[in-house]
Structure formats: C-alpha cells, structure tokens
C-alpha positions as a Markdown table, in Angstrom:
| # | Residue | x | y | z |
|---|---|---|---|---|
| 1 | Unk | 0.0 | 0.0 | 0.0 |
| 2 | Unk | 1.4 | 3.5 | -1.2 |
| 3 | Unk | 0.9 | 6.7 | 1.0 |
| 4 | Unk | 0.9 | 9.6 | -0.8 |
| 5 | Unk | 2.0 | 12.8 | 1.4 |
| 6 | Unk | 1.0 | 16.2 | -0.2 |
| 7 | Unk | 3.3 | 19.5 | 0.5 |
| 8 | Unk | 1.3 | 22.0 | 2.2 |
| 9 | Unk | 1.3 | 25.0 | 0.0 |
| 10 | Unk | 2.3 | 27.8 | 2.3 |
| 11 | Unk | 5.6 | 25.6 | 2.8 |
| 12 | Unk | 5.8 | 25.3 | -1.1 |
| 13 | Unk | 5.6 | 29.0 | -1.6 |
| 14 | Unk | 8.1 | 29.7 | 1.1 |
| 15 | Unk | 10.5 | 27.3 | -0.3 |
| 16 | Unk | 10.5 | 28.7 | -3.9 |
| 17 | Unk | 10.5 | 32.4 | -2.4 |
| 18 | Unk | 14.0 | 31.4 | -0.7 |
| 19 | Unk | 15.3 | 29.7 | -3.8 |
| 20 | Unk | 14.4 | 33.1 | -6.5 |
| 21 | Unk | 15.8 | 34.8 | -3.5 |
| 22 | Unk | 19.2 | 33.4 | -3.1 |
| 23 | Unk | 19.1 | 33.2 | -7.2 |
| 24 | Unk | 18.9 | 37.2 | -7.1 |
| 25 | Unk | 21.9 | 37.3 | -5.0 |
| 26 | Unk | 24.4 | 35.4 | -6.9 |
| 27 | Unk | 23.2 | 36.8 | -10.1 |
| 28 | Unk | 24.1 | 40.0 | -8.2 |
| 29 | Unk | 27.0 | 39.1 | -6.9 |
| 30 | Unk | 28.2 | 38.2 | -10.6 |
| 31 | Unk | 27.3 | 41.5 | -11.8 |
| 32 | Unk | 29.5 | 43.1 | -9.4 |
| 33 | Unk | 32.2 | 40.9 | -9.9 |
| 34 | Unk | 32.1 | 41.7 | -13.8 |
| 35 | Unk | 31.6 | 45.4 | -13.0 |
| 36 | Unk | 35.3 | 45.3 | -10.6 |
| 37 | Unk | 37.5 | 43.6 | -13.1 |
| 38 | Unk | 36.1 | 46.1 | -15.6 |
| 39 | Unk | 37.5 | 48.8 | -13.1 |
| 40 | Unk | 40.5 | 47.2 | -12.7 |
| 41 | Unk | 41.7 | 46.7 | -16.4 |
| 42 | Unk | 40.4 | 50.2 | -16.9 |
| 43 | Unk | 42.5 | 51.7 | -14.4 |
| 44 | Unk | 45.4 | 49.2 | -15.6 |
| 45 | Unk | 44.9 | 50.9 | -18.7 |
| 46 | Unk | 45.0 | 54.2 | -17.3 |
| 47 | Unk | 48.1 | 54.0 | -15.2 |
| 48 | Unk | 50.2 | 52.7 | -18.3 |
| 49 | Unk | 49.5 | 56.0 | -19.8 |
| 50 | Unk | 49.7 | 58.2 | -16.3 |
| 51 | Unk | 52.5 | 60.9 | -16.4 |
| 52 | Unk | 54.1 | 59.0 | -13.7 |
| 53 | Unk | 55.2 | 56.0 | -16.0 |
| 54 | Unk | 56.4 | 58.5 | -19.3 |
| 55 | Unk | 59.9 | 59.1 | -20.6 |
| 56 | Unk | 62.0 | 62.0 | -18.1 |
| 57 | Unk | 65.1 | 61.9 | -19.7 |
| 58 | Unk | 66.7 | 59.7 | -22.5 |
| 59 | Unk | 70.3 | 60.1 | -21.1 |
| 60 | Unk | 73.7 | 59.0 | -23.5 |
| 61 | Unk | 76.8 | 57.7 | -21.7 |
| 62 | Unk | 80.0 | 56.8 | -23.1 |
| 63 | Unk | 80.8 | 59.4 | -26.2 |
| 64 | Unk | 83.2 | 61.7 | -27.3 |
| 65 | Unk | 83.0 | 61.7 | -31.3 |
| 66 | Unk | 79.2 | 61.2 | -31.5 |
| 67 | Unk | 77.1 | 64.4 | -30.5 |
| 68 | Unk | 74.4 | 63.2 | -27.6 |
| 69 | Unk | 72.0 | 64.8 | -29.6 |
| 70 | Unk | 72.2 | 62.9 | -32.4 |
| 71 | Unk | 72.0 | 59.4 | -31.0 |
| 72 | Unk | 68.5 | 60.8 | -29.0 |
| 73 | Unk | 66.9 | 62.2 | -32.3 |
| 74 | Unk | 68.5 | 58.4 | -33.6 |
| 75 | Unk | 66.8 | 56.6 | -31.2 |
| 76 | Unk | 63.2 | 57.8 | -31.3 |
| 77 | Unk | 62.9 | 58.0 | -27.9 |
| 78 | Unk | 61.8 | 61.4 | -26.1 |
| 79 | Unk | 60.8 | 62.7 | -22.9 |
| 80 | Unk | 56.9 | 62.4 | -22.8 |
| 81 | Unk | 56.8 | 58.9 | -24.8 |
| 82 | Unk | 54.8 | 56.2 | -22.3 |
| 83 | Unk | 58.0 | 54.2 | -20.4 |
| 84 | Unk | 56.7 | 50.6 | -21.1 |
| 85 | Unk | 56.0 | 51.0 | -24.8 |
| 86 | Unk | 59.4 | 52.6 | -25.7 |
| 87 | Unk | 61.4 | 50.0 | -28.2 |
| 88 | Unk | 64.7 | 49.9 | -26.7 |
| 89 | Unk | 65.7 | 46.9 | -29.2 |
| 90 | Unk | 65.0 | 49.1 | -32.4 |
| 91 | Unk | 67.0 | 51.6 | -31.0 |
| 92 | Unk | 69.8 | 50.5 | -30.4 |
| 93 | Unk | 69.9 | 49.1 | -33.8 |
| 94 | Unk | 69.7 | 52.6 | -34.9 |
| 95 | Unk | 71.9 | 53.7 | -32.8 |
| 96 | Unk | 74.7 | 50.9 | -33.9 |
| 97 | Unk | 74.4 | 52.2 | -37.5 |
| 98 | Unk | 76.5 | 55.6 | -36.4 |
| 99 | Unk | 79.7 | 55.9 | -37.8 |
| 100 | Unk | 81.2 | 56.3 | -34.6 |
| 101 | Unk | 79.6 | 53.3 | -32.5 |
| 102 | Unk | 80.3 | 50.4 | -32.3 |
| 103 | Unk | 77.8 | 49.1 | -29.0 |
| 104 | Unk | 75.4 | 50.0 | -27.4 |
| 105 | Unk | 73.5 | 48.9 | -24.3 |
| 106 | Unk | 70.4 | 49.9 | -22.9 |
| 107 | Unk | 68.5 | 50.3 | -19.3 |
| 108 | Unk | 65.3 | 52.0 | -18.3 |
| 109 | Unk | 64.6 | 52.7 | -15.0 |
| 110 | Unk | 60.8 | 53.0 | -13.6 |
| 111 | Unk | 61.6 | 56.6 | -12.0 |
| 112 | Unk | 61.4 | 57.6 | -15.9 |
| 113 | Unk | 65.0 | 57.4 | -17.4 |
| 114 | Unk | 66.0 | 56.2 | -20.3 |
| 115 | Unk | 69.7 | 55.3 | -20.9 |
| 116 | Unk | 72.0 | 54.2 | -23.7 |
| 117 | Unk | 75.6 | 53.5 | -22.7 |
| 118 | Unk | 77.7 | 53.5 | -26.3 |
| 119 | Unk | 81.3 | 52.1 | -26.6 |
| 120 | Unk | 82.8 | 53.6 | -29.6 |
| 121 | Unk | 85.3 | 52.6 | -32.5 |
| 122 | Unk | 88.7 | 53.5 | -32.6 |
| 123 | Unk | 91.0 | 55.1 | -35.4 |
| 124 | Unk | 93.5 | 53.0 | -36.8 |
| 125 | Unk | 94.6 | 54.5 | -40.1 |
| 126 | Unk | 93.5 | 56.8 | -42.9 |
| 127 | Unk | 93.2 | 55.5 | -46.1 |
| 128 | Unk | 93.3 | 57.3 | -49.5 |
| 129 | Unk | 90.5 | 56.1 | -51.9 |
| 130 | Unk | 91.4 | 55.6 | -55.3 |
| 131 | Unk | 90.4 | 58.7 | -57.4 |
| 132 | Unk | 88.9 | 60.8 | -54.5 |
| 133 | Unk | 90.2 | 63.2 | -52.5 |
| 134 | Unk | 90.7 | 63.8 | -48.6 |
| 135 | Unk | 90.9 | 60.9 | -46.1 |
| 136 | Unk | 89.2 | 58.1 | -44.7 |
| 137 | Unk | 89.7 | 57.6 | -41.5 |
| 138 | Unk | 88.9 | 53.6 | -40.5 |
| 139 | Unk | 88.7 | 51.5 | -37.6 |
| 140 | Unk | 90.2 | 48.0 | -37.2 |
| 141 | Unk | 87.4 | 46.2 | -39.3 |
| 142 | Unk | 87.8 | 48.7 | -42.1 |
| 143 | Unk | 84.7 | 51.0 | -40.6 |
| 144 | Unk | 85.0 | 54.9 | -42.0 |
| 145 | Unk | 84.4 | 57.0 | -38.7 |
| 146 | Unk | 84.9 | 60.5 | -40.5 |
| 147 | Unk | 86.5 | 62.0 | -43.5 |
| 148 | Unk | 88.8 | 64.8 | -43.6 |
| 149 | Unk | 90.6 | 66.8 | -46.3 |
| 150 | Unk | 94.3 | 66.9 | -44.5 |
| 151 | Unk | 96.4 | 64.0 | -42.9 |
| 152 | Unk | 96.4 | 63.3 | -39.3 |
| 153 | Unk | 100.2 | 62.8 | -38.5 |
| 154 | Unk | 99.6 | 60.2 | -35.9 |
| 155 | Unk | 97.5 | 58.1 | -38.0 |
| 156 | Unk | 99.5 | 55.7 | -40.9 |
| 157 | Unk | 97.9 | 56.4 | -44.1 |
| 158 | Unk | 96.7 | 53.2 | -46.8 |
| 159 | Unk | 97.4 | 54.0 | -49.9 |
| 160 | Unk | 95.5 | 53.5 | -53.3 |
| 161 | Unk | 92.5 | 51.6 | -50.9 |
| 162 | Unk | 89.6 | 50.7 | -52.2 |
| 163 | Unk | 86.0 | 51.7 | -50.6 |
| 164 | Unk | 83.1 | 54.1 | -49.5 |
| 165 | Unk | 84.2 | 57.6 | -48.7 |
| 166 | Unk | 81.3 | 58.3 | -46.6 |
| 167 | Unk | 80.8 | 58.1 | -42.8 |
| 168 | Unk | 79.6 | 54.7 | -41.9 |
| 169 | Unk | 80.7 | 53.0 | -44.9 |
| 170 | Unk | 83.0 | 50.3 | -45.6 |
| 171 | Unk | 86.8 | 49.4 | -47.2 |
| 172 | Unk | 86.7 | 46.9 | -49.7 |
| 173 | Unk | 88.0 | 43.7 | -48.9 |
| 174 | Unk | 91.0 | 43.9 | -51.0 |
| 175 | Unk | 92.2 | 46.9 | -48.5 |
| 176 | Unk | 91.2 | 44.9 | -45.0 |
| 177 | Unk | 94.9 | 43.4 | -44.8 |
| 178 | Unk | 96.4 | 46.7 | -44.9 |
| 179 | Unk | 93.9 | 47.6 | -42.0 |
| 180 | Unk | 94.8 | 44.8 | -40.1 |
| 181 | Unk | 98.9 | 45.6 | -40.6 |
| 182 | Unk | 97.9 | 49.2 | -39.3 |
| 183 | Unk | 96.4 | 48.2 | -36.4 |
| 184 | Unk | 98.9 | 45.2 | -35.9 |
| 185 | Unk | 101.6 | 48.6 | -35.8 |
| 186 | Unk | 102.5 | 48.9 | -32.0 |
| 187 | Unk | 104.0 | 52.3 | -30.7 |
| 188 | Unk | 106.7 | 53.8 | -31.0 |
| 189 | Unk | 106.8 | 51.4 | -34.4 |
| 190 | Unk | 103.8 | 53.1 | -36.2 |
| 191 | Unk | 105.2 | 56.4 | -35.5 |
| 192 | Unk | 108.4 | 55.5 | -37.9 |
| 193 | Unk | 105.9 | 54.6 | -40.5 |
| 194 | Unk | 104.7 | 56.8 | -43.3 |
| 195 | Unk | 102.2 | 54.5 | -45.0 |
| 196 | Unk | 101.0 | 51.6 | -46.3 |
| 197 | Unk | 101.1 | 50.8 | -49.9 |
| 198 | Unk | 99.1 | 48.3 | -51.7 |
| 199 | Unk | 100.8 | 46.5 | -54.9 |
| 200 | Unk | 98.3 | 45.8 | -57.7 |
| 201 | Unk | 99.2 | 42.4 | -57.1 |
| 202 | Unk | 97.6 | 42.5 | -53.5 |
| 203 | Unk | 101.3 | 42.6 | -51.1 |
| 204 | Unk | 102.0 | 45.2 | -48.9 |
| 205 | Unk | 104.9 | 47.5 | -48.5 |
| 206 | Unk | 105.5 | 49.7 | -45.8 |
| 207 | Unk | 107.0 | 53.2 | -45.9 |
| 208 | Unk | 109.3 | 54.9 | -42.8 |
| 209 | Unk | 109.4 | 58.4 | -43.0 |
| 210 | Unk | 112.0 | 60.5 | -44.1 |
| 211 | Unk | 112.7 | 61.7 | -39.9 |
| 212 | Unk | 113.3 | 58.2 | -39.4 |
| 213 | Unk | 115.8 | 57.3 | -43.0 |
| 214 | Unk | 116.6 | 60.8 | -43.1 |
| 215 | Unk | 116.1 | 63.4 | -46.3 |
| 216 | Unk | 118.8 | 61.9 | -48.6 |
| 217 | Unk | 117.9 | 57.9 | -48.1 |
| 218 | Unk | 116.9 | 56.1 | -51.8 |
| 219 | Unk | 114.6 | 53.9 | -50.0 |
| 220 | Unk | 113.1 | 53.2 | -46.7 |
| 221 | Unk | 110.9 | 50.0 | -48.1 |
| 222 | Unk | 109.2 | 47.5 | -45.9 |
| 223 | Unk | 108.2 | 44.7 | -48.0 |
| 224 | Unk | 105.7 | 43.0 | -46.2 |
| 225 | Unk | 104.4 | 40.8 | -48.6 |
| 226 | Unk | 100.8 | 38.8 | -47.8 |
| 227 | Unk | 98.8 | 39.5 | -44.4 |
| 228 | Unk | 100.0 | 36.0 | -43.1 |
| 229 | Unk | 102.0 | 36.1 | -40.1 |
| 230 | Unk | 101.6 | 39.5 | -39.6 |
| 231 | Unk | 102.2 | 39.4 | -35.8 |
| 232 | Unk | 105.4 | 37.7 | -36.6 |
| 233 | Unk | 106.3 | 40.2 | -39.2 |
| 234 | Unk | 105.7 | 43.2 | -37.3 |
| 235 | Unk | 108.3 | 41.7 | -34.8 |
| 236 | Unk | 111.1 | 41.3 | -36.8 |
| 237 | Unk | 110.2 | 44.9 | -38.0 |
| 238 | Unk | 110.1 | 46.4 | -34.3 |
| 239 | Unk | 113.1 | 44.5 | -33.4 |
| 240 | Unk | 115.5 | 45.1 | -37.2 |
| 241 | Unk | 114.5 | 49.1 | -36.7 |
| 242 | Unk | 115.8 | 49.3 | -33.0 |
| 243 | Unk | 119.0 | 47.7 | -33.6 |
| 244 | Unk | 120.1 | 48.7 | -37.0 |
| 245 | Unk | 121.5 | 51.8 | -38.2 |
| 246 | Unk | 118.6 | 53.3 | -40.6 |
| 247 | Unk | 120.5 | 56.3 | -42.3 |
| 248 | Unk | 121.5 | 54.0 | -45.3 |
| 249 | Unk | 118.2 | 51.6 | -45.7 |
| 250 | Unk | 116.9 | 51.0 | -48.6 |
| 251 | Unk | 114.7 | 47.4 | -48.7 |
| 252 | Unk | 113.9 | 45.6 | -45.3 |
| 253 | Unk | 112.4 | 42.4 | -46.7 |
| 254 | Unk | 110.3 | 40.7 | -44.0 |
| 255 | Unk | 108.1 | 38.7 | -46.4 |
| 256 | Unk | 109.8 | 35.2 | -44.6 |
| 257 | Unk | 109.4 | 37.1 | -40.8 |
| 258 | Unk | 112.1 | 34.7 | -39.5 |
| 259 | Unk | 114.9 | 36.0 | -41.9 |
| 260 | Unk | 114.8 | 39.1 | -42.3 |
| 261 | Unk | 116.6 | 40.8 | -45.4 |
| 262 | Unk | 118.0 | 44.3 | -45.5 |
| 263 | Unk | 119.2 | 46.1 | -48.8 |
| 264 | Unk | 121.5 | 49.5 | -48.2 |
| 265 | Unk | 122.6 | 52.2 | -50.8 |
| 266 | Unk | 125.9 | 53.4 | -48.5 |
C-alpha cells in the first residue's frame, strides 16, 4: 500500500521564495564581480599612460665623437613617450648604424630614465680612396668613422685603398689586410711609419718616413708581402729598426718574418 504525502502549500511558496531569493543574489553578486574587473583593467589601462610611467630623460653615456643629440633624435625616444612602450631593441639598432659606434647597451629605469651607454670605434689609419680626394679615417674592421681633407700625423695612411668615402661606410675587402697591418703597428713602431702601400698584385709594402731614413735615403721599403703572419712580421720589423743603423736603408724584406733581409745604398 502506497501513501501519498501532499506539500502544504504555504511551505511550497516559502520554499520557492527562498530559492528566487538566493538566485537574485548570486546573479548579483556576478554582476559586481564583472563590474570590478572592468575597473580594474580600466585603471590598468589608465596608469600605463599616467605621467608617472612617461619618458623623463633619455640620457647618453660613453661618447666623445658622436654628438648626444644625435643618437637621441636616432633613437626615437623622447621625454613624454609612455616608459613601457618605448622600443629599446630598435633603438639601439639605430643607434649601432652611427659611424662612430660600435655598441650600445640599454637600461630603463621606472623613475622615468632612459639610458644608452655607447662604446665607440677606434681610429686606426687613414686610407686614400682611389680617385677621390681627402681621407678616410677607419677602424680596425675597415669602418669609416669620419673624412677629412688633411692627414692626421699620428695616423699611418693606406694607400690606393679601395672603398666608401662616406661616414659609416665600408673598405673593400681587398684593403682589409692593410687595416689589419695598421692596427697590428705597436708604438713607437707606427710612429716610424709613413704609409702603407698596396701593390696591384695584392702585397704590402710599408714606408718609414724620411725623420726616421733621413732626407737623402733612396729607399726606406718594408716589404711585407701577404697578411700571413703578420704578428710575426711586425716583430722582426720592431726589433730590425731598434737595432740597425737606418741612415743608409733601402729594402727591409720581411716577407719570410724569421729571416729578415736588408738592402743599403751606403
């Protein structure tokens, strides 16, 4: 036998009263919920862009050939630009392509500065272009820094190189050995020397200058040959000029570094 127990109806009413009740709330409590993180992204938004996270000051550190100015207009960074948007990345790589500099590192700092530190390149000879005039002057990888129309005496000049004339330009390959024998030239050694000459056939020949073989010498020729063992070559160079009389000098062969020849004309 089945009983059948009815639900009084007061109790039924009461029951789905509580449960369209407590319904309300957490649709309520979703709404609010929605409503804060709206608040909170927009104010994230909003403090990205706040005066307090913009550029103050894009300092430069590190120069004395490139002008401060130029590597801030180069870098496309300026005081009011929002902090955490900046692209330090891009520039630096504009900042690289400078004549002068050679690199850079960067550093922001959330009280608003900007920084690049820059280490630049340094002179190692001036080189006379083929069929232009003035100078090149060029770092160790063959890098023109500047141009200028006079010699700079403590610089040993290439001669008949091959290359750009312009600031932030290249030598051509063909004149990278005589780079690397320039900067291979330790003082007081590069000081004796007058330039470097490249034969069409590629070698090398060095020059002393006429304070060091004196106004009435025939020669003063390094022949230096190919780029190989240079180190070695330079050696015999430092240590043949500091222990031979150089009034009568005509040829100091050095193409075999390890014997040395030596041609006079007294």
């Amino acid at each position: 036998m089945t009983t059948t127990i009815s639900m009084d109806p007061r109790i039924r009413a009461r029951r789905e009263q509580v449960e369209a009740e407590a319904s309300r709330i957490r649709v309520h409590r979703l709404v609010w919920v929605a409503l804060g993180l709206v608040v909170l992204v927009g104010a994230g938004a909003l403090s990205l862009r706040s005066p307090l996270l913009d550029v103050n000051e894009v300092q430069v550190l590190g120069v004395s050939q490139t002008n401060p100015e130029t590597i801030r207009a180069v870098s496309g960074i300026s005081a009011g630009d929002t902090l955490l948007e900046v692209d330090m990345a891009t520039a630096a790589a504009a900042i690289a392509e400078l004549p002068w500099v050679d690199e850079v590192s960067t550093e922001r700092s959330i009280r608003g500065a900007v920084s690049f530190t820059v280490t630049e390149r340094e002179p190692v000879a001036q080189a006379q272009i083929n069929g232009q005039a003035g100078y090149a002057i060029v770092d160790a990888d063959g890098r023109v820094l500047t141009t200028q129309s006079e010699p700079r005496p403590e610089l040993v000049t290439i001669s008949a190189a091959r290359g750009s004339m312009s600031p932030g330009g290249w030598l051509a390959s063909g004149s990278l050995e005589a780079v690397a024998v320039a900067d291979a030239l330790r003082l007081p050694l590069g000081e004796k020397i007058d330039s470097i000459v490249i034969n069409k056939s590629g070698t090398l020949n060095l020059y002393l200058n006429r304070e060091v073989v004196g106004e009435a010498a025939a020669g003063g020729v390094i022949l230096i040959g190919s780029i190989d063992d240079v180190d070695a070559k330079v050696l015999a160079i430092e240590t043949i000029l500091a222990q031979v009389d150089l009034a009568c000098l005509a040829v100091l062969d050095v193409q075999v570094p390890t014997v040395p020849v030596i041609t006079r004309t007294c």
